[in-house]
C-alpha positions in Angstrom: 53.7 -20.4 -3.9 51.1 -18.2 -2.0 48.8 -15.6 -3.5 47.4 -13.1 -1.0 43.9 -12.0 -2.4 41.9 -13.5 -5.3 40.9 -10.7 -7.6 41.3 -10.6 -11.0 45.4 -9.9 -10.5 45.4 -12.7 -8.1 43.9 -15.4 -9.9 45.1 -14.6 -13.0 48.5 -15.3 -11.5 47.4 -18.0 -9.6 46.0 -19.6 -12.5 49.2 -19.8 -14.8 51.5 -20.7 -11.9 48.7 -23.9 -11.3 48.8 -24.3 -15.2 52.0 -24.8 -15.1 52.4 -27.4 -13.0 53.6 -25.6 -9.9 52.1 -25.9 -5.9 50.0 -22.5 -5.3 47.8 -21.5 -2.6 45.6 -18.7 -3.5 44.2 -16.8 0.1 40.7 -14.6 0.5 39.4 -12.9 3.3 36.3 -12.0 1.5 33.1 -14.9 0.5 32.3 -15.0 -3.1 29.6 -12.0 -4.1 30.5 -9.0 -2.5 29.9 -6.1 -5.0 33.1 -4.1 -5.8 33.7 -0.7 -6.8 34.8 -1.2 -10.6 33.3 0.2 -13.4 33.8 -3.2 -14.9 35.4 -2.0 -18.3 38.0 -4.4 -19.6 40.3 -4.0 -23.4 39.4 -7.6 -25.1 43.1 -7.9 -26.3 43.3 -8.8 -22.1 42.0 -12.4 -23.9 45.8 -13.3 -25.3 46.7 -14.0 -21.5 44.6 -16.8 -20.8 43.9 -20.4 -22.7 40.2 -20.6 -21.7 37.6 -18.0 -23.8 36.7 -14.8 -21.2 33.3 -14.4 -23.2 31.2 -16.2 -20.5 31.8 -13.2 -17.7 31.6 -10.3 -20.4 27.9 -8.5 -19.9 28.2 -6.5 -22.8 30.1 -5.8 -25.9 30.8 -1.7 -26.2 30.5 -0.4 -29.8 29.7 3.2 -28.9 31.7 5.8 -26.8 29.8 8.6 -26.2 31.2 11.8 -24.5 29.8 14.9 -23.2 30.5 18.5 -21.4 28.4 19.3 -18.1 25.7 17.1 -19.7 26.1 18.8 -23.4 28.5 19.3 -26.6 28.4 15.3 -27.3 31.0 13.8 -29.3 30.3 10.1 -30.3 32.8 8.0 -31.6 31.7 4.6 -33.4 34.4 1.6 -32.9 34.8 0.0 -36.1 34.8 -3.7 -36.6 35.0 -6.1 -33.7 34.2 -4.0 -30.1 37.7 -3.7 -28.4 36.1 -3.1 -25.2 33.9 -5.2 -22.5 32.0 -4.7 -19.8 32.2 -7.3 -17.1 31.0 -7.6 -13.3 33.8 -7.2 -11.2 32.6 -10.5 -8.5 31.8 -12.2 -11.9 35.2 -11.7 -13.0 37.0 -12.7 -10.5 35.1 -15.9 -9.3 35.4 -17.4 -13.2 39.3 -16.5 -12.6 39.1 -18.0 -9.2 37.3 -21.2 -10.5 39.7 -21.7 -13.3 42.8 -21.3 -10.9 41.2 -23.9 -8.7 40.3 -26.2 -12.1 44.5 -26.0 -13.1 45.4 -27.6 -9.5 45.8 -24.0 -7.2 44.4 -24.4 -3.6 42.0 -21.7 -2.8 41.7 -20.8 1.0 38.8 -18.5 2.1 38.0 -16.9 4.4 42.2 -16.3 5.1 42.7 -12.5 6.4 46.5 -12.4 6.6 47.8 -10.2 9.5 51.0 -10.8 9.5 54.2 -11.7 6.2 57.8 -12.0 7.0 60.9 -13.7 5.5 62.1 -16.6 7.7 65.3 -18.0 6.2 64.8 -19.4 2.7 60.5 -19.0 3.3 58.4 -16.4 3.7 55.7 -17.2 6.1 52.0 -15.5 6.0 49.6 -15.8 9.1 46.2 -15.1 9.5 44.0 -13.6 12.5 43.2 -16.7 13.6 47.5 -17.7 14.1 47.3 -20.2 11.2 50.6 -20.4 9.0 51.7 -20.8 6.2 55.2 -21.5 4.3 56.3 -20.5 1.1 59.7 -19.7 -1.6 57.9 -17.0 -3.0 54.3 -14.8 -1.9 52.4 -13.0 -4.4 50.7 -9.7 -3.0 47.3 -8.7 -5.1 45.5 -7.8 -2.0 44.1 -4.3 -3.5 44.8 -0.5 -2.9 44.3 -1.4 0.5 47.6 -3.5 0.9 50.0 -2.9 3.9 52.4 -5.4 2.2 53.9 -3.1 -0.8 55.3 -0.4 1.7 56.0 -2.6 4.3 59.0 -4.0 1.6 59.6 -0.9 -0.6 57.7 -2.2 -3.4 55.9 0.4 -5.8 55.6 4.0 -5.3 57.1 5.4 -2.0 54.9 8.4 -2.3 51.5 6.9 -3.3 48.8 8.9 -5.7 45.1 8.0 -5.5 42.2 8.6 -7.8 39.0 9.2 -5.3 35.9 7.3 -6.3 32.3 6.8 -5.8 30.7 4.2 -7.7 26.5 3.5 -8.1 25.0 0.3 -9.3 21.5 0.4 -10.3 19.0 -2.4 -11.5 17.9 -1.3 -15.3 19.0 0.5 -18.6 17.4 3.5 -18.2 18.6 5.6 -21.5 21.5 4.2 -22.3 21.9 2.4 -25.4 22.7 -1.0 -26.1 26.6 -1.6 -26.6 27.4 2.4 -25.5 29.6 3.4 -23.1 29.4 7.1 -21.5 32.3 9.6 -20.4 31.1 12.7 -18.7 33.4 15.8 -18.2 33.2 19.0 -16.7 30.4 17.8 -13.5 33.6 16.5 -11.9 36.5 18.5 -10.6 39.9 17.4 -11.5 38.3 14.3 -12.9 35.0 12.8 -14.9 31.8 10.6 -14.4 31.5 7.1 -16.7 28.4 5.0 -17.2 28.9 1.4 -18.6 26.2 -1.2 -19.2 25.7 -4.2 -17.4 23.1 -6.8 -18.2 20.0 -5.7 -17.0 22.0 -3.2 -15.2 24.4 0.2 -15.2 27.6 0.9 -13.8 28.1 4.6 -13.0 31.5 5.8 -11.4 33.1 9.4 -10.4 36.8 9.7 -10.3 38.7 12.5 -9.0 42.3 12.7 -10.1 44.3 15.5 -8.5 43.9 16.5 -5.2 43.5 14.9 -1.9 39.6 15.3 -1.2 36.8 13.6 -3.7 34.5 15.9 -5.8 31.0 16.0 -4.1 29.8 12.8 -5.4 26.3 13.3 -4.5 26.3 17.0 -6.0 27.2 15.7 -9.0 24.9 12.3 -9.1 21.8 14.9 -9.3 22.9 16.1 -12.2 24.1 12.7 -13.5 21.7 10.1 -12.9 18.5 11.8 -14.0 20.7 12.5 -17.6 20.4 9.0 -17.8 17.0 7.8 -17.0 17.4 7.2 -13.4 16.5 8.9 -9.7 18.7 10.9 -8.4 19.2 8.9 -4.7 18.7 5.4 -7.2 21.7 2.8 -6.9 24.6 1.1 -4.1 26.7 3.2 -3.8 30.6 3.0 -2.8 33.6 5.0 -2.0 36.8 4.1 -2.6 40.5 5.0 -2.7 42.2 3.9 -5.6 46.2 4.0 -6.1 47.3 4.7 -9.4 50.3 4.6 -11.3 53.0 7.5 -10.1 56.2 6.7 -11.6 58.8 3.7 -12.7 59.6 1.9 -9.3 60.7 -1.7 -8.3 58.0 -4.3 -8.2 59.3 -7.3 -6.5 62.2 -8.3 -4.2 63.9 -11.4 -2.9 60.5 -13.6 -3.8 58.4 -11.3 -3.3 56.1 -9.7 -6.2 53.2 -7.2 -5.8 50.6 -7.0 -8.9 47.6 -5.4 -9.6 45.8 -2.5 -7.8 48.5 -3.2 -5.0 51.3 -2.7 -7.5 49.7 0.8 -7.7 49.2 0.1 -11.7 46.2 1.6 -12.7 46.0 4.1 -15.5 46.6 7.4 -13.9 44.2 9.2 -16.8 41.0 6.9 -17.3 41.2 4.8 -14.0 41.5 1.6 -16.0 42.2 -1.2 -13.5 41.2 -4.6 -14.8 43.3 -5.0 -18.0 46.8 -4.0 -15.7 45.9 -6.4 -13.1 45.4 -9.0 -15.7 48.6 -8.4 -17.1 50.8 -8.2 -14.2 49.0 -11.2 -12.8 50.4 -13.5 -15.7 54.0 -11.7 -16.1 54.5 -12.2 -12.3 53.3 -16.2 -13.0 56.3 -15.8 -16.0 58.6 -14.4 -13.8 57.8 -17.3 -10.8 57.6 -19.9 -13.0 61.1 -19.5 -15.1 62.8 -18.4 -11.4 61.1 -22.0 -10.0 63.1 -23.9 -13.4 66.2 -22.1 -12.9 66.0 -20.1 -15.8 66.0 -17.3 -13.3 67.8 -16.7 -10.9 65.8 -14.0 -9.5 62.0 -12.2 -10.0 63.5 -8.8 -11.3 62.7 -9.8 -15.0 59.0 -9.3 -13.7 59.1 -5.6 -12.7 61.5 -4.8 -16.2 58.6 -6.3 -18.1 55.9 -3.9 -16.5 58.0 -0.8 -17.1 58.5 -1.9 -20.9 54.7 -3.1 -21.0 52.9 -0.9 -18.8 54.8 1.7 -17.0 56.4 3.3 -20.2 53.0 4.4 -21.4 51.6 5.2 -18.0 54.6 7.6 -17.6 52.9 9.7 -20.6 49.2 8.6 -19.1 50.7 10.6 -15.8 51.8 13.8 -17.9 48.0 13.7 -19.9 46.4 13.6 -16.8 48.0 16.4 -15.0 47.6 18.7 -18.1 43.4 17.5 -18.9 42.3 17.3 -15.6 44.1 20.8 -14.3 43.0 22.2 -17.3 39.3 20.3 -18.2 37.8 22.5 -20.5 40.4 23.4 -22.7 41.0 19.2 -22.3 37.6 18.6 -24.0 37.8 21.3 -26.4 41.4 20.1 -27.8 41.5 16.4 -26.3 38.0 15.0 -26.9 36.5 17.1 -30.0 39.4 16.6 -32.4 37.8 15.0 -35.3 40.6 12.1 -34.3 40.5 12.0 -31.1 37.9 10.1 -29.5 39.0 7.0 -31.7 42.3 7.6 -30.6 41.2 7.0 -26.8 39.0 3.6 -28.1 42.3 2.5 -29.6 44.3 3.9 -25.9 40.9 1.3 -24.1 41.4 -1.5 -26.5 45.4 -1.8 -26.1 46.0 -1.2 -29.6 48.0 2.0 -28.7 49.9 3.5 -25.7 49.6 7.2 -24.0 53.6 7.4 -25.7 52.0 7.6 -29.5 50.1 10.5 -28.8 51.1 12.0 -25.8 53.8 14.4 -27.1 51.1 16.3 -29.2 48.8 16.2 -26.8 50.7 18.1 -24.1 51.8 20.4 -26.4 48.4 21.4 -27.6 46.9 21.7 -24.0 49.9 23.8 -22.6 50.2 25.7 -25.5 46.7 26.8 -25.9 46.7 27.9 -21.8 49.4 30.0 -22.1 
């Protein structure tokens, strides 16, 4: 098997192929280290897909959600018991993924920048820049939002929709509290602004939803940043363009399966990335591993267990979105302030509920209050 890119999606899936006693390479064009654009937050229920404890990457353990309008009208919203939420450092992530994949027998080539992937007879063959390649049954694509692959073999969304981001990381705590997370609305058009703690360090992201330009990051960084301790020009900063989830489509093809931020899976409402590349990283080792035994005959039990584990709720995540984010204010006022609401979203973060439990009220109660 081959694995184009070793992110989180990539090694996850890389990992549990290796673990299972199967031939994988796993391919990067990037070294170890490079910072990535991720806010870093991660549902711990992601730990029931992997045999080896995910506590050594986590830099902190959220027990506080915090939310505010244009910098005002907070709402807090205590988790109870055990923190369902992380925070983790994307390249930290990734390498321990990496390192475990490579530990359960997978062979990691890097630097590998593939340039080229077609199907020759029974193989599909993968070649870099430099005209090496290489042979496989099956290829794996978990190359990022940046993918050509996907299209190029009608997998995912035809008719992609991004979320627009700028993301900051900056070297101290400023004022933000130990195990407390922060969700901004109102600074952002069509979307919101998140800070999440790092050790000895913050995360802060924008994210524009609808729409086809960003907000005016830096417009809303000097409002931002000095709310929470910091200059307003502090911090690396990076752009990106992030595909998210737009609708039920097929995920893999004659031994071919795309996962993670290629698959176009993330959460079309609160940009949450990690916890779908996770998943679709070990159902798309499932699916490969029962095809490689026989007990499939093909990969499409792969893309029917994302819809039924994923896409079903993003479906209602899509429908939230549209309504909040066209609508933010009355969002907030009806979404976020309901005595149940913000615990409702913690539950959404930590996996314990989908957008489909509380979506139908929700819609309801924005639309209704417009008119």
């Amino acid at each position: 098997m081959i694995v184009i890119g070793a992110g989180a999606a990539g090694s996850t899936a890389a990992f549990h192929i290796a673990n299972a006693g199967n031939n994988v390479t796993l391919l990067e064009k990037n070294e170890n280290g490079l910072i990535k654009p991720c806010g870093g937050g991660m549902a711990a229920a992601v730990q029931q897909w992997f045999p080896f404890d995910l506590k050594p990457v986590v830099d902190e353990v959220i027990n506080r959600v915090d939310f505010s309008w244009c910098l005002r009208d907070q709402v807090i919203a205590e988790l109870p018991g055990s923190s369902p939420f992380w925070i983790v450092r994307r390249e930290k992530l990734d390498k321990f993924l990496t390192d475990n994949a490579v530990k359960a027998g997978a062979e990691l080539i890097s630097p590998f920048c593939v340039e080229t992937l077609h199907k020759s007879g029974e193989d599909w063959v993968v070649g870099s820049k430099e005209g090496k390649h290489l042979k496989s049954r099956a290829v794996i694509i978990a190359n990022g939002s940046d993918s050509p692959w996907p299209k190029a073999f009608g997998l995912g969304p035809k008719n992609q929709h991004h979320a627009f981001t700028t993301s900051v990381r900056l070297e101290g705590r400023g004022n933000l509290p130990k195990g407390t997370t922060r969700f901004e609305f109102g600074l952002v058009h069509h979307g919101f602004a998140w800070a999440f703690p790092l050790s000895k360090g913050v995360n802060i992201g924008i994210g524009t939803f609808i729409g086809q330009h960003a907000s005016d990051s830096e417009a809303v960084l000097e409002q931002l940043l000095p709310s929470l301790g910091f200059s307003a020009k502090e911090g690396i900063r990076q752009e990106a363009l992030l595909r998210v989830w737009n609708g039920h489509h097929r995920l893999n093809g004659d031994g071919i399966i795309a996962i993670g931020d290629a698959a176009s899976l993330c959460d079309p409402f609160l940009a949450e990335g990690i916890r779908p590349a996770l998943l679709s990283g070990y159902e798309a080792a499932c699916s490969i591993n029962n095809w490689l035994t026989g007990d499939n005959k093909d990969l499409n039990s792969y893309s029917k267990n994302m819809k039924e584990k994923w896409g079903d709720s993003m479906a209602w995540g899509r429908r939230i979105s549209q309504a909040f984010y066209r609508f933010p204010k009355v969002g907030y006022q009806l979404g976020i302030k309901r005595p149940t609401a913000p615990q409702r979203i913690a539950q959404i973060l930590s996996g314990e509920m989908g957008y489909g439990d509380i979506a139908t009220r929700v819609i309801k109660r924005l639309l209704f209050q417009r008119s």
